[in-house]
C-alpha positions as CSV (number, residue, x, y, z in Angstrom):
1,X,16.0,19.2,-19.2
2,X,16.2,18.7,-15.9
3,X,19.3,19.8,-13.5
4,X,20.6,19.8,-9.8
5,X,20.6,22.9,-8.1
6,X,24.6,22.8,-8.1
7,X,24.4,22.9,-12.2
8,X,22.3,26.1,-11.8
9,X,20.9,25.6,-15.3
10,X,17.0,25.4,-14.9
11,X,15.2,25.4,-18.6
12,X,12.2,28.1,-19.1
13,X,9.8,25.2,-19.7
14,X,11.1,23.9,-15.6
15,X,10.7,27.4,-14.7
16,X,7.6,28.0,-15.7
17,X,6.3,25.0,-14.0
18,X,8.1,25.6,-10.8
19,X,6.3,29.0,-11.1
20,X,3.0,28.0,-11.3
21,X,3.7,25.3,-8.5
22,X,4.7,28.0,-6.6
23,X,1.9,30.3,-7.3
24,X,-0.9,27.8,-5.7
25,X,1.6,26.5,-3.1
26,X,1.7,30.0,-1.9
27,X,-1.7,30.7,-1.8
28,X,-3.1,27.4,-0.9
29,X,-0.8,27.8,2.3
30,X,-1.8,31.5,2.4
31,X,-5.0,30.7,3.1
32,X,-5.1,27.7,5.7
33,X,-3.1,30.5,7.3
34,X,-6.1,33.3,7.2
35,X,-8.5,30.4,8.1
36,X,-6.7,29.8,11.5
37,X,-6.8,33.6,12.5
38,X,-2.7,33.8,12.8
39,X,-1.5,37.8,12.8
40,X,1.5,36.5,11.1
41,X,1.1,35.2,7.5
42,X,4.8,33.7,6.2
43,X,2.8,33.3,2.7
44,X,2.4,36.6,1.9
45,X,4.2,37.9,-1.1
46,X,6.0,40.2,0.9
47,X,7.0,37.7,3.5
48,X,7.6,35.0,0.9
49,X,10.6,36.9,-1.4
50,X,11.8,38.7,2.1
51,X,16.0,38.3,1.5
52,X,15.6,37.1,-1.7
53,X,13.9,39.0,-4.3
54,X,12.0,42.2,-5.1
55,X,8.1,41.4,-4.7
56,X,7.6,42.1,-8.7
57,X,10.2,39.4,-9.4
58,X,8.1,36.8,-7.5
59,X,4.7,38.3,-9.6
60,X,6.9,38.0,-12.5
61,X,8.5,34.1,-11.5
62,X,4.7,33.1,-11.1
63,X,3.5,33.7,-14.2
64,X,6.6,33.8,-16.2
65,X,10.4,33.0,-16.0
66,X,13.2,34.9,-14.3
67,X,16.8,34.4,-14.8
68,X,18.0,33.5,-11.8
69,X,17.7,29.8,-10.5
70,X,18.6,30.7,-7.1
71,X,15.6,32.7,-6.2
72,X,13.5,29.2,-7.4
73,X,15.0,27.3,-4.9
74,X,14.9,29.9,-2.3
75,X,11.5,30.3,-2.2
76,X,10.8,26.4,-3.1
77,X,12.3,26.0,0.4
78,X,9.8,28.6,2.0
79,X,7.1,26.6,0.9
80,X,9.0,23.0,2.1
81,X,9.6,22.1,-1.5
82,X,12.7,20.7,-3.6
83,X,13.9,20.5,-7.1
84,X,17.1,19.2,-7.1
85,X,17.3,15.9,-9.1
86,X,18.8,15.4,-12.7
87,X,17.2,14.3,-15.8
88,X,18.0,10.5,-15.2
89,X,16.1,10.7,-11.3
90,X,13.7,12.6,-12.5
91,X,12.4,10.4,-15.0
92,X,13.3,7.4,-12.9
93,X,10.9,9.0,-10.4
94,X,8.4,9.8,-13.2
95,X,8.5,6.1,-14.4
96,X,7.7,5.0,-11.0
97,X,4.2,6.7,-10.9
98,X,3.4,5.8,-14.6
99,X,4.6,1.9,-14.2
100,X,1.7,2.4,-11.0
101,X,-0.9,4.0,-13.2
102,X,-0.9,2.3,-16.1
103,X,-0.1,-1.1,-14.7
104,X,-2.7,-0.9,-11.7
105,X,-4.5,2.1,-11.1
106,X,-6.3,2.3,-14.0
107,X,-7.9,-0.6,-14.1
108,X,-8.5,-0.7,-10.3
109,X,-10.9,2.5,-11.0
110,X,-12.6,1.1,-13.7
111,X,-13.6,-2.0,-12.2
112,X,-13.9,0.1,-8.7
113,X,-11.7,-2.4,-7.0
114,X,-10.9,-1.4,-3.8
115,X,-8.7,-4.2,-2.7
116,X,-6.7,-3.2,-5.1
117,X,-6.9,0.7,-4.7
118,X,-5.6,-0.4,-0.8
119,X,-2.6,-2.3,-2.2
120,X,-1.5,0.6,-4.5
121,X,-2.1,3.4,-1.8
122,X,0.3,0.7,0.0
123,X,2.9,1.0,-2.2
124,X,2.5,4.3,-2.9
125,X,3.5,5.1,0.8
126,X,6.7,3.9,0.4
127,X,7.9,6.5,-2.1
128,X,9.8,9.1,-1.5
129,X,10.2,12.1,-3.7
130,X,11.4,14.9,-1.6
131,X,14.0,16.6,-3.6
132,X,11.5,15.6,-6.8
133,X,8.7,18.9,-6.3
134,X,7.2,17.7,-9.7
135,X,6.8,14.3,-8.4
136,X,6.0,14.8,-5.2
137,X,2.9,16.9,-6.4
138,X,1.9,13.9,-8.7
139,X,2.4,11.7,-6.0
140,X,-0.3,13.7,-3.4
141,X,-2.5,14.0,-6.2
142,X,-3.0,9.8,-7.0
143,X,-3.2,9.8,-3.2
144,X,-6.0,12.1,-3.1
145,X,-7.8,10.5,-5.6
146,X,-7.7,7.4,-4.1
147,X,-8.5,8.5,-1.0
148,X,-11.8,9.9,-2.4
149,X,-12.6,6.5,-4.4
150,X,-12.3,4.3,-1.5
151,X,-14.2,6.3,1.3
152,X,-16.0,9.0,-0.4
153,X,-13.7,11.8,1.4
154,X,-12.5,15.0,0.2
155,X,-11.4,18.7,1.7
156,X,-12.3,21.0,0.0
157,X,-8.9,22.8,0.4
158,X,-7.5,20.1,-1.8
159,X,-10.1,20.8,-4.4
160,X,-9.2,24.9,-4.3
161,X,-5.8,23.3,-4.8
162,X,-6.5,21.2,-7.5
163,X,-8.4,23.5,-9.1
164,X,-5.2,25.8,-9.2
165,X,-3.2,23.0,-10.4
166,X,-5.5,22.0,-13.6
167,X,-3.2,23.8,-16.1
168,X,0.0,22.0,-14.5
169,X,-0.6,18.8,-14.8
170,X,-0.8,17.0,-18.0
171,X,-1.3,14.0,-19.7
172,X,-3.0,11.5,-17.7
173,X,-2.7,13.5,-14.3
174,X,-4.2,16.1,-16.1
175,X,-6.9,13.2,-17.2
176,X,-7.7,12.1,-13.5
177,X,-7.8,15.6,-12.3
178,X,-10.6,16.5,-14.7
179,X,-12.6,13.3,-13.5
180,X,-11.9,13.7,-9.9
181,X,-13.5,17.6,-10.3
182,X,-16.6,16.3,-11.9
183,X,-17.1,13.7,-9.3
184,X,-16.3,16.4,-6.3
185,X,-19.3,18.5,-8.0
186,X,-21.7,15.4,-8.9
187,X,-21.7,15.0,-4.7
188,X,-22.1,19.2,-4.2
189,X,-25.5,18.6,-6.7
190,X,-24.1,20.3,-9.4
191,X,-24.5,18.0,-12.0
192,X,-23.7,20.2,-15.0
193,X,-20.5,21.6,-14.4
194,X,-20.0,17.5,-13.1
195,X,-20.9,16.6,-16.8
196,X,-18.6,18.8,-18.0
197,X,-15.9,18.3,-16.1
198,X,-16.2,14.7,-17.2
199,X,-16.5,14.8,-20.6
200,X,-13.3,16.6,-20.8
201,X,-11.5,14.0,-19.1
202,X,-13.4,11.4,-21.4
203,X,-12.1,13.3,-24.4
204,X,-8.4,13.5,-22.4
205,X,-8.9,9.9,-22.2
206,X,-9.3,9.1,-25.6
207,X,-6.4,11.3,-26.9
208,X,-4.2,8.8,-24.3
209,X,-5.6,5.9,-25.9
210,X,-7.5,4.8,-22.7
211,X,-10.5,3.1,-23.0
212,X,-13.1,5.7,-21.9
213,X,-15.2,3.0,-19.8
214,X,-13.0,4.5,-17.1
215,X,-15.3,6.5,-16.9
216,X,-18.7,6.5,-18.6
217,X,-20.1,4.6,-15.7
218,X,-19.9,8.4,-13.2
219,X,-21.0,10.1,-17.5
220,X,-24.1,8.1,-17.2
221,X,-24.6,9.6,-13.7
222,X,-24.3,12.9,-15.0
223,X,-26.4,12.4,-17.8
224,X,-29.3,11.1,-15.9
225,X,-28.9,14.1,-13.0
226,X,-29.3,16.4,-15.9
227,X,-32.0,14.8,-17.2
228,X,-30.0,14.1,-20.5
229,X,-31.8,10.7,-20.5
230,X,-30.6,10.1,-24.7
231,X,-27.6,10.6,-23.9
232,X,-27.8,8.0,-21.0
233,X,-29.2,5.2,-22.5
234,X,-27.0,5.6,-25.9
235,X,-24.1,5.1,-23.5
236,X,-25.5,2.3,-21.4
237,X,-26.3,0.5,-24.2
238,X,-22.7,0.8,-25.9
239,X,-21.1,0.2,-22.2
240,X,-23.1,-3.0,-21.9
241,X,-21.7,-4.7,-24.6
242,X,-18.1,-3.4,-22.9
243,X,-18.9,-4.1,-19.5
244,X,-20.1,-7.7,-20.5
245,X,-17.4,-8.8,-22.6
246,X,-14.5,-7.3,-20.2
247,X,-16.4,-9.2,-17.0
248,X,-16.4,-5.8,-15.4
249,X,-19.6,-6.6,-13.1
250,X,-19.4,-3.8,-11.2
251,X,-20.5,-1.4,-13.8
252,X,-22.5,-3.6,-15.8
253,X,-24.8,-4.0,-13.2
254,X,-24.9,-0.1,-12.8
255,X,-26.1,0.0,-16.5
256,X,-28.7,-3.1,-15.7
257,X,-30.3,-1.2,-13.1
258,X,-30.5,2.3,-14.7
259,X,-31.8,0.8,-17.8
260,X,-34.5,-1.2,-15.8
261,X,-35.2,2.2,-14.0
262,X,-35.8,3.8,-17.1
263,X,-37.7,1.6,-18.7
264,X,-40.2,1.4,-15.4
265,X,-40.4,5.4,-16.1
266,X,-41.6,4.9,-19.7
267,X,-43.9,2.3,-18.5
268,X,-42.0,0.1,-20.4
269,X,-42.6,-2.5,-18.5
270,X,-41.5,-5.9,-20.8
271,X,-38.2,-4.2,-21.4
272,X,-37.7,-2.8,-17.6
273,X,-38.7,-6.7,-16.5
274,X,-35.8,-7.7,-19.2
275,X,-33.3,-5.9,-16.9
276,X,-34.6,-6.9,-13.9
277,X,-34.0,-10.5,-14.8
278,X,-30.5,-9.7,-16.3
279,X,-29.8,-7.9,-12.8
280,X,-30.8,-11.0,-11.0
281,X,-28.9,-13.5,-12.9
282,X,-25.7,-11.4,-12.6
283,X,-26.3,-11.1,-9.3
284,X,-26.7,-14.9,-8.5
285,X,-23.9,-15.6,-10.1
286,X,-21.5,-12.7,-8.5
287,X,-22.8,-13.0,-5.0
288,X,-20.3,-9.7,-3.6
289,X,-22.6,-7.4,-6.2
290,X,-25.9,-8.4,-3.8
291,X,-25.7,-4.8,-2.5
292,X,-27.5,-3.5,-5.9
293,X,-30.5,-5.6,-5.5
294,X,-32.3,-3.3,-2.6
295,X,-31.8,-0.6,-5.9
296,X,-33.8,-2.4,-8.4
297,X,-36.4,-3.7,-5.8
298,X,-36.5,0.1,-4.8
299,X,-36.8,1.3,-8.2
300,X,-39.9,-1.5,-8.4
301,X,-41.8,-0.7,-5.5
302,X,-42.2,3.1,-6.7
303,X,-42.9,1.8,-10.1
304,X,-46.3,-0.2,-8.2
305,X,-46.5,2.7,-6.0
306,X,-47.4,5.5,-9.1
307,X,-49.6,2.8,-10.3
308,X,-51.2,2.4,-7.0
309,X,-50.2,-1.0,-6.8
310,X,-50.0,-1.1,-3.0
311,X,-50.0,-4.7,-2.2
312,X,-47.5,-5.2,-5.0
313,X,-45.3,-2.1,-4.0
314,X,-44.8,-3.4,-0.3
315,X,-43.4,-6.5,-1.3
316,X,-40.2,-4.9,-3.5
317,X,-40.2,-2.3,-0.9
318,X,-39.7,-4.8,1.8
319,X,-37.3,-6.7,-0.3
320,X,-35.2,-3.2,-0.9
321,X,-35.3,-2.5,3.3
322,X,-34.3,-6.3,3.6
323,X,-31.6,-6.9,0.9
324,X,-30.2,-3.2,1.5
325,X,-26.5,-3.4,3.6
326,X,-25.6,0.4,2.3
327,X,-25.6,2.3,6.1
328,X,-26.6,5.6,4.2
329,X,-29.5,4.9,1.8
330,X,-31.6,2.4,4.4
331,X,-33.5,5.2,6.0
332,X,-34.3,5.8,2.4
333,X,-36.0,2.2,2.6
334,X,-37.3,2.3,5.5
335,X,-39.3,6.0,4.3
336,X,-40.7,4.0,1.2
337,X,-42.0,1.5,3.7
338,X,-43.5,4.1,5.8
339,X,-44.8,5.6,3.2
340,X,-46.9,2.6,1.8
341,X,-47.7,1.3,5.7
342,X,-49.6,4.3,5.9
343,X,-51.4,4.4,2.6
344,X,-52.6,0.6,4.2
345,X,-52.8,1.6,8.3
346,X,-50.2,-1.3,8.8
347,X,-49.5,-1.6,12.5
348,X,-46.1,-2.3,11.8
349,X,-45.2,1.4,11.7
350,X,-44.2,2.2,14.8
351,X,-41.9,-0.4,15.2
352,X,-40.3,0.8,11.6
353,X,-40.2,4.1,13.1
354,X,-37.6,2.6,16.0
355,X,-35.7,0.8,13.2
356,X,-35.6,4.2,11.4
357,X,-34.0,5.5,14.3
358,X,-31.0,3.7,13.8
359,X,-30.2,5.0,11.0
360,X,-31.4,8.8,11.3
361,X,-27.5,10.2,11.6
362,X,-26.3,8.6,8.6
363,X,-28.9,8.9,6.1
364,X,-29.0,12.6,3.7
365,X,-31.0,15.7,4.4
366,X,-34.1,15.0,2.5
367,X,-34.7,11.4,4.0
368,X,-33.7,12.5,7.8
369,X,-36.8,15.1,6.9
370,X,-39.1,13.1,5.8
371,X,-38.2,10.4,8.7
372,X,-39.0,13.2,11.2
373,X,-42.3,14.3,9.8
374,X,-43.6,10.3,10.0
375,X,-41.8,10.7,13.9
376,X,-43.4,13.7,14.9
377,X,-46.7,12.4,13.2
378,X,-46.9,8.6,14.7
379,X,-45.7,10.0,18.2
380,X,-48.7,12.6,18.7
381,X,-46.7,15.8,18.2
382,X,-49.1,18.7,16.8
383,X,-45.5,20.1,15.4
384,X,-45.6,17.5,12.3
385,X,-47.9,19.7,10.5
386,X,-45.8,23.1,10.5
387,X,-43.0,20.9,10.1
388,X,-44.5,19.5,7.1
389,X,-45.4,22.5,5.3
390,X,-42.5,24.8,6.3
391,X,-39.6,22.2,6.5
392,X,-40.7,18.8,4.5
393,X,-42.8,19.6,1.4
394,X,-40.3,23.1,0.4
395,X,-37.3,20.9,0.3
396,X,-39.6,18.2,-2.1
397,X,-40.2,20.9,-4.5
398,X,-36.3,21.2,-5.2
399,X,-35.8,17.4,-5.3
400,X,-36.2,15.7,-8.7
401,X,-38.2,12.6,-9.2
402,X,-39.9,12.7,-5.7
403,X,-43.8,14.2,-6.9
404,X,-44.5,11.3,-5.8
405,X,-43.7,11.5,-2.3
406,X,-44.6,15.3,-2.7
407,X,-48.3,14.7,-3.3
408,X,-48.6,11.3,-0.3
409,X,-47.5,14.6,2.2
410,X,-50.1,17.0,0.6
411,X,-52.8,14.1,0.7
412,X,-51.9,12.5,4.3
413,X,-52.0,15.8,5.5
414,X,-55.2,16.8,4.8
415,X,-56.4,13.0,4.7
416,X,-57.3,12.9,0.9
């Protein structure tokens, strides 16, 4: 199926794929170009198929297949690209990336194993398939997901990319790519096209024969940010059983602590203290998963909190500012201590405030604003009021589950 450029003998089903790679090549390039203001665009269609072809033949080779294989690599070349490998390199080249996915990659995600993720970005570094376009594409794309799985980071001209590139890639690229696009929108807040993004690629999983705990841990997310709570807790209690007999720790003690969340929600309290145990024991035992436990203590305080528990809600929430090593949620902590400091007039607010500080830069929009309004409030500023009710309490309204914290503004402002 496959041919060197000297055997001039591309297939339709090549050609059509070349076309479409060609396509969002084009106009991905096209527009880093607009973005940087430059009066010359070489990505234009015009400028693309200048001395080779007719501008309709490049519309037409873009969606379709022309006969010549000439004007394919012509214009691959404008865009830095290559297809000039037979059928035995290209599948060599293909087994390479499939040996690396099934063999490690895949189970490196599900058990979010970064170590791991490292080695095979490692190794992935050291291939080299410039004359292989296909493979090359497949090779940026298991970059970038890693890349995003091990520090959170994405560009969201790879996305308009990607997005372009959904109907190229099949089988288990096409798999990842549906999963990496509902994790991109889970962190832009929109949870439902997340959700649906990944059940797709739960569904492409399945067809592979790929166990879908790959990914119902981030489908539990989903469900819960959609408030499809059934849906959640059918699939943390299936995953449990999964999770526990496959020792993958790292997920199972996601389900633990959602299901102990939940259950505190429900008031359920025996069940919810069931989990908090389980979560504890787990966590004893696997000493690297101690990160979770400022979560479940968290999750506790509030629970004592909405009861009006005070006494009982400052203890988990100091445990949750203690045990919590995560840079980005402490201000999150360290608001939930504030919070229940002044429901008691603890004199140990101000010094919280400095500690807050430290962590003011790193932590979300919501909690930086409701750090600032206990700032602006403890160091005499008249502002904290305005600030409050233009700034604070507006931006509560949109945030699910935080009544809560909603209502302690309302009432400490106006001292209820």
């Amino acid at each position: 199926m496959m041919q060197k450029e000297t055997d001039n003998l591309l297939s339709d089903d090549v050609k059509l794929k070349l076309g479409c790679l060609i396509r969002e090549i084009r106009k991905y390039k096209y527009q880093e170009y607009v973005k940087d203001d430059n009066n010359f665009n070489p990505y234009t269609k015009e400028n693309i198929c200048s001395d080779i072809c007719h501008i309709n033949t490049l519309s037409k080779l873009e969606c379709e297949v022309v006969k010549k294989d000439s004007i394919y690599h012509s214009i691959l070349a404008k865009l830095d690209l290559k297809y000039n490998v037979n059928d035995i390199e290209f599948i060599e080249n293909s087994k390479l990336l499939e040996n690396v996915i099934s063999g490690n990659l895949l189970h490196a995600i599900e058990f979010k194993d970064n170590v791991a993720l490292e080695a095979i970005k490692n190794k992935l570094d050291t291939f080299n398939f410039e004359n292989d376009c296909f493979n090359k594409m497949n090779l940026w794309f298991i970059n970038f997901f890693i890349v995003f799985k091990l520090y959170d980071v994405i560009e969201e001209k790879n996305i308009n990319l990607l997005t372009g590139l959904l109907d190229y890639f099949i089988d288990i690229y096409k798999c990842l790519a549906k999963n990496l696009l509902g994790l991109y929108f889970f962190t832009k807040k929109n949870y439902d096209t997340a959700k649906t993004f990944l059940l797709e690629a739960r569904e492409s999983y399945i067809k592979l024969n790929i166990n879908p705990g790959i990914i119902n841990d981030d489908l539990i997310k989903a469900y819960e940010y959609n408030n499809n709570y059934l849906e959640a807790i059918q699939l943390c209690l299936e995953m449990e059983k999964y999770y526990f007999i496959n020792n993958n720790y790292n997920c199972l003690i996601n389900v633990y602590i959602f299901l102990d969340n939940y259950y505190l929600l429900i008031n359920a309290n025996e069940q919810a203290l069931c989990y908090f145990n389980k979560t504890t024991d787990l966590v004893l035992k696997n000493p690297d998963l101690n990160h979770n436990v400022y979560l479940m203590n968290y999750n506790w305080a509030l629970k004592h909190y909405k009861n009006n528990e005070i006494d009982q809600a400052i203890d988990y929430g100091y445990s949750a500012y203690k045990n919590c090593n995560v840079t980005v949620k402490k201000l999150e902590t360290i608001n939930l201590l504030l919070i229940l400091y002044t429901k008691v007039k603890n004199n140990k607010i101000l010094k919280l405030i400095e500690e807050g500080k430290k962590y003011l830069d790193y932590a979300n929009d919501y909690d930086q604003l409701l750090f600032r309004y206990f700032v602006y409030k403890f160091e005499n500023k008249d502002y904290y009021r305005k600030f409050a009710t233009e700034k604070v309490m507006p931006f509560l309204k949109k945030i699910r589950n935080k009544k809560e914290f909603l209502l302690f503004i309302y009432e400490d402002l106006y001292e209820i």
